[in-house]
N, C-alpha and C positions, 0 to 999 in steps of 0.2 A: 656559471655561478659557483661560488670557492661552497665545497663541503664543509665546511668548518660553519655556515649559517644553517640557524635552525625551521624547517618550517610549523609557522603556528595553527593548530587544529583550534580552533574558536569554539568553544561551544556555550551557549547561555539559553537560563530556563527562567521565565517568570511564573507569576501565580497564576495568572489567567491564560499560558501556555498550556498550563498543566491541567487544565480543564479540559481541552480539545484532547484526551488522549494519551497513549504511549508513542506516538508519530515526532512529540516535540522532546520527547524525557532526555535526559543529558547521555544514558547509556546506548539511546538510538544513535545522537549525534554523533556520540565518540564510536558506535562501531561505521557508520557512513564516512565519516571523516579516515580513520583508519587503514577502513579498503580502499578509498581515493587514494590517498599518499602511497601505500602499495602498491598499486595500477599502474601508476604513472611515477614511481621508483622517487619520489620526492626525498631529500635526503633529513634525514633528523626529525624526524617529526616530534612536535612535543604538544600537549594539553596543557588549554589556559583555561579553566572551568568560574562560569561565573552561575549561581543556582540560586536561584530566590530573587534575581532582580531584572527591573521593567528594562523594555529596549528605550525607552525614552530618556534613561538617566545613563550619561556615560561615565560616570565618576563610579564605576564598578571596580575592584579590587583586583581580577584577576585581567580585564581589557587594560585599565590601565598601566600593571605590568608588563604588560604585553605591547602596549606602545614604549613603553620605558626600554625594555629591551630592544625596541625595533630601533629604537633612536639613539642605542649604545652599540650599534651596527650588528645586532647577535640573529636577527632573522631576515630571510630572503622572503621567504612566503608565508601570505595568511589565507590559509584557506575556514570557510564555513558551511552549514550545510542551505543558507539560503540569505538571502541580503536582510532579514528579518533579525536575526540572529547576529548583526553585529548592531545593530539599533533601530527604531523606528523612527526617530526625530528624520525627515527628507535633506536639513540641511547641514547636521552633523554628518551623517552617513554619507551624504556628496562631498562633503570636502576631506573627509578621512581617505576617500575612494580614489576622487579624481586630485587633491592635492598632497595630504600628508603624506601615502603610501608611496606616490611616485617620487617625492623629494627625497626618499631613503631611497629610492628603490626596491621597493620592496612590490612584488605582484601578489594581487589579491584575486580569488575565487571564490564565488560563491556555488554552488555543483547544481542546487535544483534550480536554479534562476537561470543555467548557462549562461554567467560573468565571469571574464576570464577578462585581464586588466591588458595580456599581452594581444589578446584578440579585440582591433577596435569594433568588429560587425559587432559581435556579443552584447556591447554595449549599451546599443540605444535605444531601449526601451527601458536601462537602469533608474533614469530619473523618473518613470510614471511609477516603476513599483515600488521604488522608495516612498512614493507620495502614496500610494494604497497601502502600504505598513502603515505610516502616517495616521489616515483616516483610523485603523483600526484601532489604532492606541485611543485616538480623539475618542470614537465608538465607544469603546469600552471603558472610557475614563468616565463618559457621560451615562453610560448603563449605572455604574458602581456608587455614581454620586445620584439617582434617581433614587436606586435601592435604598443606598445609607439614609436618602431623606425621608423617604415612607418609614424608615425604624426609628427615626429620632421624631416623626410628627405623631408613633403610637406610643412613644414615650419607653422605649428600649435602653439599653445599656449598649453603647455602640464601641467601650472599649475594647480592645484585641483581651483584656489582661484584668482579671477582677483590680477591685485597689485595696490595697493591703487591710485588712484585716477584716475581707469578706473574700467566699469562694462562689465560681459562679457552679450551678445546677448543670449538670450535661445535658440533661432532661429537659426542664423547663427551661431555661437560661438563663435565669433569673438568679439575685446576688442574696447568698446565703453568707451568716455569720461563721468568719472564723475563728470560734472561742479566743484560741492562744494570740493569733493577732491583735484582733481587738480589745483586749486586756490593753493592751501596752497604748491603744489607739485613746482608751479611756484615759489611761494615765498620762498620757500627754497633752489631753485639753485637760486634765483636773493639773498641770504642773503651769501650763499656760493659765488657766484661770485666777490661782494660787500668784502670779504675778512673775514670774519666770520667761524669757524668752526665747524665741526659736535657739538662737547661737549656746544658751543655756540650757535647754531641755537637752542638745545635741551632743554637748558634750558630757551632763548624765545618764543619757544612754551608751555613749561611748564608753563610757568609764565602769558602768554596770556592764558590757560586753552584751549589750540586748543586738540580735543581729539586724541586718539593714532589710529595709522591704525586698531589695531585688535578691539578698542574700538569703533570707528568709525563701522566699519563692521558688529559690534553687535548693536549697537544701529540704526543702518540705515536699515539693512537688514536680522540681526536676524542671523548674520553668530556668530558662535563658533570658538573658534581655540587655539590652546596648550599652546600658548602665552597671553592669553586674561585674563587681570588682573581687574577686575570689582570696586576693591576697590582703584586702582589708575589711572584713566581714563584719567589721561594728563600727567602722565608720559614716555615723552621720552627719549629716550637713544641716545647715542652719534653715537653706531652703527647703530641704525635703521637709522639715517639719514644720516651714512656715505655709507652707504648699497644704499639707494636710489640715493643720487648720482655718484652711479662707475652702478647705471643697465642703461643699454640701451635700456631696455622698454620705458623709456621717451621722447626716439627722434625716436620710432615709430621703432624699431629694434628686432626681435626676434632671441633669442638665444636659442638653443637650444642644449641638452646633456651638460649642464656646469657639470654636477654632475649623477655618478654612482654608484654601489655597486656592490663587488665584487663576489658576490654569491647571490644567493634566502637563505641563513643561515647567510652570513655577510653581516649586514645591515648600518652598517658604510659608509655613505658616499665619495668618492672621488672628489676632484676640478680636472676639467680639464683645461689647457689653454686655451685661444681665438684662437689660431690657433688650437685645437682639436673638437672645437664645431661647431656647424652647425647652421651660422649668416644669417639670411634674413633682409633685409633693405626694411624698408615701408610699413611692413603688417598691419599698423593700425594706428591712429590718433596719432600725437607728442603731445607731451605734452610742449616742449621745443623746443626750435630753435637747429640747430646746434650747432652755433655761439655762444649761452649761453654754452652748451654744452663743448664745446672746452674750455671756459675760465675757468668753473669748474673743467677739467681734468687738467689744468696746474697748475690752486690754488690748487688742491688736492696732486699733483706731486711735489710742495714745501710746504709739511705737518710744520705748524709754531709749534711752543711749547706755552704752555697755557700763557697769560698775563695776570696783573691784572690789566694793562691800562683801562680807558673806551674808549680811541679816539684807532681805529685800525690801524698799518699801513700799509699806502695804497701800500708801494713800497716791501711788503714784499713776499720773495721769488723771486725779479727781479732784485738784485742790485748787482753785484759781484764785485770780486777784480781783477785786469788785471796779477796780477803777480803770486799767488798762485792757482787762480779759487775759493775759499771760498767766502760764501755770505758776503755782506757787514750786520754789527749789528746796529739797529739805539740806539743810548741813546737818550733818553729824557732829558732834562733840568727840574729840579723840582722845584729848587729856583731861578731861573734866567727868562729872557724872552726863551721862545719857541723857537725865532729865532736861540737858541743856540743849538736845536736837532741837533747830527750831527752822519754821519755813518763813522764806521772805520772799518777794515778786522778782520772778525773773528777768523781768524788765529793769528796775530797781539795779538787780543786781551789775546789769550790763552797762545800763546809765543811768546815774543817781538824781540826775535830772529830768527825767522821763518819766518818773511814777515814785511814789515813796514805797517804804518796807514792809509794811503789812504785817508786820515783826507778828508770829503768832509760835507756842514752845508746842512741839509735839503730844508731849503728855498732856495738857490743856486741850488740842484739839479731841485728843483719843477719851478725854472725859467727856466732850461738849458732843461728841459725834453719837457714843453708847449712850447717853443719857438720852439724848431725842431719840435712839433708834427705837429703845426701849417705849419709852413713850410715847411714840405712832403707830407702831405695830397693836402695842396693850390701846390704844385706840380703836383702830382698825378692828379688835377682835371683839372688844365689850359693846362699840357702837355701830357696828356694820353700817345699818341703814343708813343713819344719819349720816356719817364717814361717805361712805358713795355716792350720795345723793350732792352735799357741800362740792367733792372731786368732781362728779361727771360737770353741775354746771359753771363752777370755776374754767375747765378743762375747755365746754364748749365756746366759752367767751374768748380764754386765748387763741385757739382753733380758728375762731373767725377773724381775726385779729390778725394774725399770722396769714392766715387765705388773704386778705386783704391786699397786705402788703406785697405779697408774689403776684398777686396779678396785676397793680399796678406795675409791677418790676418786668412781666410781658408786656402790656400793653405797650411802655418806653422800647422796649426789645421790637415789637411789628411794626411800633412805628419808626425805626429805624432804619429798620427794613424797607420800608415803603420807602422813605429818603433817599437810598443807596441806588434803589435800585431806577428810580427817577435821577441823578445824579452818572449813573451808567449807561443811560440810556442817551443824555445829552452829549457826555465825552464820547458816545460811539458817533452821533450826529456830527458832532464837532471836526470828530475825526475824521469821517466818508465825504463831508464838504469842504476840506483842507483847512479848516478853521487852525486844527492842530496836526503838529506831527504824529508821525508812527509814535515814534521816543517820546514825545510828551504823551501821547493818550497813554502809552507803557506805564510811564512814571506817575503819573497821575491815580489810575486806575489800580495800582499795585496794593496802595495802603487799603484802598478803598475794597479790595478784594479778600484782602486780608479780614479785615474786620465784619463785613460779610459771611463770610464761613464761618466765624467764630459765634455770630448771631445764629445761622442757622444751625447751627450741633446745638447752642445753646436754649432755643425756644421749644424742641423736642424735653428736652430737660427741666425745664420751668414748667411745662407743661405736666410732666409726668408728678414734678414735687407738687403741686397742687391739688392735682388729682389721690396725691397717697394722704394730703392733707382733709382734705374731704372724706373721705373712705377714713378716717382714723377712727377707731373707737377709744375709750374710756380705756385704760390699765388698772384700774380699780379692780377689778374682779381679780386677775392676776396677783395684786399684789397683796389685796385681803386672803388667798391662798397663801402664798407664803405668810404673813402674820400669823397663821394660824399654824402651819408648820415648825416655824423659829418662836418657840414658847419662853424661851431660857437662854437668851442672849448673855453670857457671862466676860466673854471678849470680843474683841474687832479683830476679824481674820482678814484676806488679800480679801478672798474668796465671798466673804458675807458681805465686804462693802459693797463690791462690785454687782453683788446680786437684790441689793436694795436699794444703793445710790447713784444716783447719775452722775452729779459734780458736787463738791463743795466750794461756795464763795466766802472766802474772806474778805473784811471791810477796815480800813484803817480803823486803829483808834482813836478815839475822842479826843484824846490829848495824847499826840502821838510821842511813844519811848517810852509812857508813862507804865508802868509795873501794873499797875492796881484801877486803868481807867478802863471804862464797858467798853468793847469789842463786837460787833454784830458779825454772827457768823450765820449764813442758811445754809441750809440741808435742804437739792432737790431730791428726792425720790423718783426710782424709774416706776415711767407711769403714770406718777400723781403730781409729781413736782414740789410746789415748797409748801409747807404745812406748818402754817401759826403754830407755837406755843403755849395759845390758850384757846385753840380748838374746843376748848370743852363747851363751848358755845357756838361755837359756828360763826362767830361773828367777827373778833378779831382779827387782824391781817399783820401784824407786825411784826416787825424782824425778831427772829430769838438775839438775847444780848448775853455774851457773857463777860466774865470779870475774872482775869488771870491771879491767883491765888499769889499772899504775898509772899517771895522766899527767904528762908532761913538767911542770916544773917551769918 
């Protein structure tokens, strides 16, 4: 063997190595490694040190190097201090052993296993304790996912890593507020609220120089982490802070098992649904109100497309059209006065023959919107009783109404079900009595399968929206609290629509183009929905109408 090759000293340490002791620590390895290549006068020895990772994942940093140079002809020999220690997977480690090594030529040793590549006796009992590494990975994969599950079913914090802008407790372990973080945590659901979006809040903090969470983490508390970019310390991303606002860590809620893997060898992540994860409410400090809360899943819920406006707008995502259901588009006026932004139906806009304009001016809606706001609220406060009493039975009418209609929409869904699967049952008859081919029962059965799996994800789901529709109560109460909060309504903010209205419906004009013809516009409110105009009785139901003022000439 030409001196000029180096032999490789392997040494790797995982986390659950490190538990059995100092017997596996890397300074053990590398003095046993050491005296071996000394003993037996091996020339060049060099260290390939891999620390902190499993033997089941080969895509390690410093083994891979290590095959990279085996394969750019720079080492003759790898030795290790036991065949655990180059991986546990049976079938990587056998073909690394018995194929890649010998195709370089290169001989492999392992010292406590007595495997030597050049001695075939040595050998043959290599492949059973490859498979008892094996087991133990499996073992201990299955130990670690028993444990995580017992702490996610008491409702723990199962992350490695608080999340920004709480610290966790050494003691208890429980998620304490971290002032300085949290500040910025508030002010990025009040700039989301406010009607801003992630790629917008992102580049405001950028631009203020506010540091990034992983950056923050390092410089605060010395934490590391995979994402931690040192040379751009205010770089945010549009995700990160679209990511903070959809977790419910912030209103003090723990989730837990959002995300699994589907084996101890496939480490690929899987999302699970909110109804598959394990939700506790209240294990720790909010960070955020509900109520903020709520308003950012609705702004989030009508995701806007990028502008280059600087003024945002405040009705966007709540303004629809009464005859197609499409949002309403606001234009802006560039050369004209402002007063001439006006919204038309998006529909409308794309094809003229698909829905007409719904032509309704900004400033007109911004009058018709404050004037009712004023008006229900100064409702809500002077007539509580009555006020709640009109909402809750109004409420449980549509309630029923709405349940209705979903469960008719299951019942067509089981019994579709029930069709499919008498339909699969006869193409398999068909099939086992030669009625049909293989390929025809294939081709048949394909569509038929397809739509089946769609039915059953989907009647878990139907089931569940009925069950929340039943369980719903009355927003009355909530909203006659705010009423009483917002005393002084003097303008429309992002913020105040989105915390008192659900949508607005526009309705064509009477005479439509006409400047000065009645226009019906509703106002639902979250919670209560649409609310007469002449409530003062409890008895009328009719649309509020209004009449666009005539313009200066």
């Amino acid at each position: 063997m030409s001196n000029l090759k180096k032999t490789a000293l392997y040494c790797r340490l995982s986390q659950d190595d490190g538990l059995e002791g100092d017997s596996n620590s890397i300074q053990n390895q590398k003095n046993i490694l050491q005296k071996f290549a000394e003993d037996h006068h091996f020339p060049n020895p060099c260290f390939y040190v891999d620390d902190g990772f499993s033997g089941g994942n080969f895509q390690r940093p410093a083994f891979q190097q290590m095959i990279s140079d085996m394969e750019n002809g720079e080492i003759g020999i790898i030795v290790t201090k036991d065949l655990s220690r180059l991986g546990r997977n049976q079938l990587h480690t056998g073909l690394y052993i018995e194929e890649r090594f010998p195709m370089f030529g290169v001989r492999y040793i392992a010292i406590n296993d007595n495997v030597d590549t050049d001695s075939s006796e040595s050998n043959d009992l290599m492949p059973f304790k490859n498979l008892f590494n094996e087991w133990f990975i499996r073992d201990t994969s299955r130990k670690i996912r028993a444990v995580l599950k017992a702490k996610a079913e008491r409702g723990e914090w199962l992350g490695t890593r608080a999340p920004y802008g709480y610290i966790r407790n050494p003691d208890t372990k429980k998620l304490e507020v971290d002032e300085e973080a949290a500040a910025i945590v508030r002010r990025i659901f009040a700039m989301c609220a406010s009607g801003n979006g992630p790629s917008q809040i992102a580049r405001i903090l950028k631009k203020e120089q506010v540091l990034t969470p992983t950056m923050y983490a390092y410089t605060k508390y010395g934490m590391t982490h995979t994402g931690l970019d040192t040379q751009r310390p205010y770089h945010w991303s549009g995700d990160t802070v679209a990511d903070m606002l959809e977790n419910e860590i912030y209103i003090g809620n723990t989730v837990n098992m959002k995300y699994s893997t589907k084996s101890y060898k496939d480490k690929r992540r899987v999302e699970h649904s909110r109804e598959e994860c394990l939700v506790f409410e209240n294990t720790h400090p909010a960070l955020v109100t509900q109520e903020v809360w709520d308003i950012v899943q609705r702004v989030r819920k009508n995701k806007r497309r990028r502008t280059n406006m600087d003024e945002q707008n405040k009705y966007s995502g709540l303004v629809f059209c009464s005859d197609c259901g499409s949002n309403m588009v606001l234009h802006r006026a560039h050369t004209i006065s402002a007063s001439y932004n006006h919204f038309t139906c998006r529909t409308y806009k794309k094809d003229g023959e698909a829905c007409t304009g719904h032509y309704i001016r900004e400033c007109v809606l911004d009058e018709v919107v404050l004037e009712d706001l004023r008006r229900v609220t100064a409702m809500a406060r002077e007539h509580s009783e009555e006020f709640a009493a009109y909402i809750g039975s109004r409420q449980s009418a549509e309630i029923q109404r709405e349940i209705r209609k979903q469960e008719k929409e299951l019942a067509a869904m089981r019994k579709r079900k029930m069709e499919l699967d008498t339909i699969f049952k006869k193409l398999y008859e068909d099939s086992v009595l030669g009625r049909i081919t293989t390929e025809q029962f294939q081709t048949l059965s394909g569509s038929y399968m397809e739509e089946q799996n769609q039915i059953a994800a989907g009647i878990p789901q139907k089931e569940a929206d009925i069950q929340r529709l039943r369980e719903a109560v009355s927003g009355t109460e909530d909203f006659l609290d705010k009423a009483k909060r917002y005393t002084d309504i003097t303008e429309l903010t992002p913020e105040l629509l989105r915390l008192f209205i659900e949508k607005i419906v526009v309705h064509e004009k009477e005479v439509k183009w006409s400047k000065h013809a009645p226009q019906t516009v509703e106002i639902y409110y979250n919670g209560i929905g649409f609310v007469d105009s002449q409530q003062q009785d409890m008895e009328s139901l009719q649309p509020r109408k209004t009449e666009e003022p005539r313009q200066a000439s």
